[in-house]
DSSP file (Angstrom, degrees, kcal/mol; ACC not computed):
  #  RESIDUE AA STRUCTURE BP1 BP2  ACC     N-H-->O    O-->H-N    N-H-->O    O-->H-N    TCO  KAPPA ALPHA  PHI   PSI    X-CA   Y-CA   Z-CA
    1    1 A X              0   0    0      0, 0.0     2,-0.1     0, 0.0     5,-0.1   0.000 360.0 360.0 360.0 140.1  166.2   81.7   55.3
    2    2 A X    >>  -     0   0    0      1,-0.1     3,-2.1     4,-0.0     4,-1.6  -0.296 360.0-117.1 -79.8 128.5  166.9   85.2   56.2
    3    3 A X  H >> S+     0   0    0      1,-0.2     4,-1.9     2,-0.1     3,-1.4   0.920 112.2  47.0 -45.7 -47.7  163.4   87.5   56.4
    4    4 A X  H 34 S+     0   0    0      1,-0.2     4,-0.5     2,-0.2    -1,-0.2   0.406 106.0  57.4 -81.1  12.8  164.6   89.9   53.5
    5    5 A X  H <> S+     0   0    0     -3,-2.1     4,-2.1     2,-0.2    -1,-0.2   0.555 105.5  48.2 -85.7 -14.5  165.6   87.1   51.4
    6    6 A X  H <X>S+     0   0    0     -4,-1.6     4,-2.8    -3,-1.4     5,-0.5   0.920 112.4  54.6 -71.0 -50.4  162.0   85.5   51.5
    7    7 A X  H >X5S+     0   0    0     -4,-1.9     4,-2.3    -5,-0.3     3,-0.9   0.899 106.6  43.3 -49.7 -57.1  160.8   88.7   50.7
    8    8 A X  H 3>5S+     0   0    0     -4,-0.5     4,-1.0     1,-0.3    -1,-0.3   0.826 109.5  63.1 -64.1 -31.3  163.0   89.2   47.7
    9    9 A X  H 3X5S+     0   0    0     -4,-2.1     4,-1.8     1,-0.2    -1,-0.3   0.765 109.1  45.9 -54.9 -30.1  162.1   85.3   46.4
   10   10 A X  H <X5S+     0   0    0     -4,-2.8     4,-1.2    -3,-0.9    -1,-0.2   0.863 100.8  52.3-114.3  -6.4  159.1   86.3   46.2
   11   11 A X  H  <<S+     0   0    0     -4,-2.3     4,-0.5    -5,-0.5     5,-0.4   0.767 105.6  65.0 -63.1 -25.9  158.9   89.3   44.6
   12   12 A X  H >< S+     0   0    0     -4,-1.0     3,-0.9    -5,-0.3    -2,-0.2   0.952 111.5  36.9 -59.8 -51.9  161.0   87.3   42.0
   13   13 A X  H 3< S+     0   0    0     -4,-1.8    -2,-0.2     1,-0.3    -1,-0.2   0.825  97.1  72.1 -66.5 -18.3  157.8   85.1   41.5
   14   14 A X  T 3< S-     0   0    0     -4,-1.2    -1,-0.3    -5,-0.1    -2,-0.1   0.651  82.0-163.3 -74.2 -19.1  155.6   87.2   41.8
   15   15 A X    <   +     0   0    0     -3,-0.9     2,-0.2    -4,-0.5    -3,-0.1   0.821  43.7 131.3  14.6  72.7  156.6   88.9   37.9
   16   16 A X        -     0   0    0     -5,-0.4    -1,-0.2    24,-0.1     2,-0.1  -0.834  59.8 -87.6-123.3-175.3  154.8   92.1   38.4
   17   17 A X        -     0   0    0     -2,-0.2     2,-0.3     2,-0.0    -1,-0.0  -0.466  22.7-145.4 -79.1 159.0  156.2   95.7   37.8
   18   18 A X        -     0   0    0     -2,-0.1     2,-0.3    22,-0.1    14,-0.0  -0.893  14.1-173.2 -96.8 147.5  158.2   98.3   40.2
   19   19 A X        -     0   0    0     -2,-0.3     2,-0.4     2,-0.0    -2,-0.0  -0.994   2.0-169.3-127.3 131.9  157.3  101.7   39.7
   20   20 A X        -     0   0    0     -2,-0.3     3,-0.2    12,-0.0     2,-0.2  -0.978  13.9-143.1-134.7 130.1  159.6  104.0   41.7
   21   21 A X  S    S+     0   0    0     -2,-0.4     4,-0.1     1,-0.2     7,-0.1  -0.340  79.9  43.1 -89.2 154.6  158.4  108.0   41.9
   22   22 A X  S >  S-     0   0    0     -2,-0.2     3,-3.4     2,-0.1     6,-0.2   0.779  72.4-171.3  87.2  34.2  160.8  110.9   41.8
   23   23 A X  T 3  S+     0   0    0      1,-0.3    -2,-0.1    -3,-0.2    -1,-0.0   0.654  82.5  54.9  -8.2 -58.3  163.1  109.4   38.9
   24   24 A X  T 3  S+     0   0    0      4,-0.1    -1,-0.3     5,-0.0    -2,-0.1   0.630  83.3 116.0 -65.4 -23.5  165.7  111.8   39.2
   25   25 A X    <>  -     0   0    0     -3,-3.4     4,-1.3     1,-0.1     5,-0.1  -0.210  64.9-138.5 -54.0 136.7  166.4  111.2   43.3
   26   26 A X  H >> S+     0   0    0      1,-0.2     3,-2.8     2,-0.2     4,-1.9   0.996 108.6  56.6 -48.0 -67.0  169.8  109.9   44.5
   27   27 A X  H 3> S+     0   0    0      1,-0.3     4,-1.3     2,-0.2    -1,-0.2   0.640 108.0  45.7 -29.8 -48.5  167.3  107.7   46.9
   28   28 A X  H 3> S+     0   0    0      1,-0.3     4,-1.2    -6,-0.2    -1,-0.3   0.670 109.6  48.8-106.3 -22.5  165.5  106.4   44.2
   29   29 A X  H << S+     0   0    0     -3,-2.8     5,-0.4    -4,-1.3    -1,-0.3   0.814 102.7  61.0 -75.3 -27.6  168.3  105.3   41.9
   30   30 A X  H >X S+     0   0    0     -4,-1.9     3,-4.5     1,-0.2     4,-2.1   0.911 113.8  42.3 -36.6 -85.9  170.1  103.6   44.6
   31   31 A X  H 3X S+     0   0    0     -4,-1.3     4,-1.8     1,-0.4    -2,-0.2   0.667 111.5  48.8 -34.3 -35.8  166.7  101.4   44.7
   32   32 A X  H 3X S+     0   0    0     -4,-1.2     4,-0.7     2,-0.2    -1,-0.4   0.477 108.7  53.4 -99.3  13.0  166.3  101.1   41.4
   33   33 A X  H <> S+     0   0    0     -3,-4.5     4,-2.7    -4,-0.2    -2,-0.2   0.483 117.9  47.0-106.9 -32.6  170.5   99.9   41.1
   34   34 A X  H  X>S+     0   0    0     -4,-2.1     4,-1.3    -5,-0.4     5,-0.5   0.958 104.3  51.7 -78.1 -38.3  169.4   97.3   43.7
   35   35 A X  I >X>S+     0   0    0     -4,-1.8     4,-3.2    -5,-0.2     3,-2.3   0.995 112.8  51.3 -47.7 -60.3  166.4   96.2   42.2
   36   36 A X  I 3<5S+     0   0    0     -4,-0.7    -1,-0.2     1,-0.3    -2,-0.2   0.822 108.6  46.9 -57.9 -33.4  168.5   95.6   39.2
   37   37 A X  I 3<5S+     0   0    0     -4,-2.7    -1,-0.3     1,-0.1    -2,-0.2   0.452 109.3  53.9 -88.9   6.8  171.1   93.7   40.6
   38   38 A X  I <<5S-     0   0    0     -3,-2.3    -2,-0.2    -4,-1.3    -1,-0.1   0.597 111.0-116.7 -88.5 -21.4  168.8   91.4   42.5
   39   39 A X  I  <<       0   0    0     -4,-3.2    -3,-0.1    -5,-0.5    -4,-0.1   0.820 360.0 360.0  98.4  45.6  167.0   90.5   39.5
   40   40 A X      <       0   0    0     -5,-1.4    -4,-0.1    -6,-0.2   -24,-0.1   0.354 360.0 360.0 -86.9 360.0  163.5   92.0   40.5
């Protein structure tokens, strides 16, 4: 298994929150479009 897919399995288990600063940032809505579509 690929390292940044362990990593995302286990942020999946883990069922805590993300909180991502600066709402309004391009950066930070990318992340938060990825988050959503990995299922974080």
């Amino acid at each position: 298994m690929e390292l940044l897919s362990q990593i995302w399995e286990k942020a999946r288990k883990a069922g805590k929150r993300i909180v991502l600063p600066e709402a309004s940032e391009e950066r930070t809505l990318r992340a938060a479009d990825e988050i959503i579509a990995e299922r974080l």
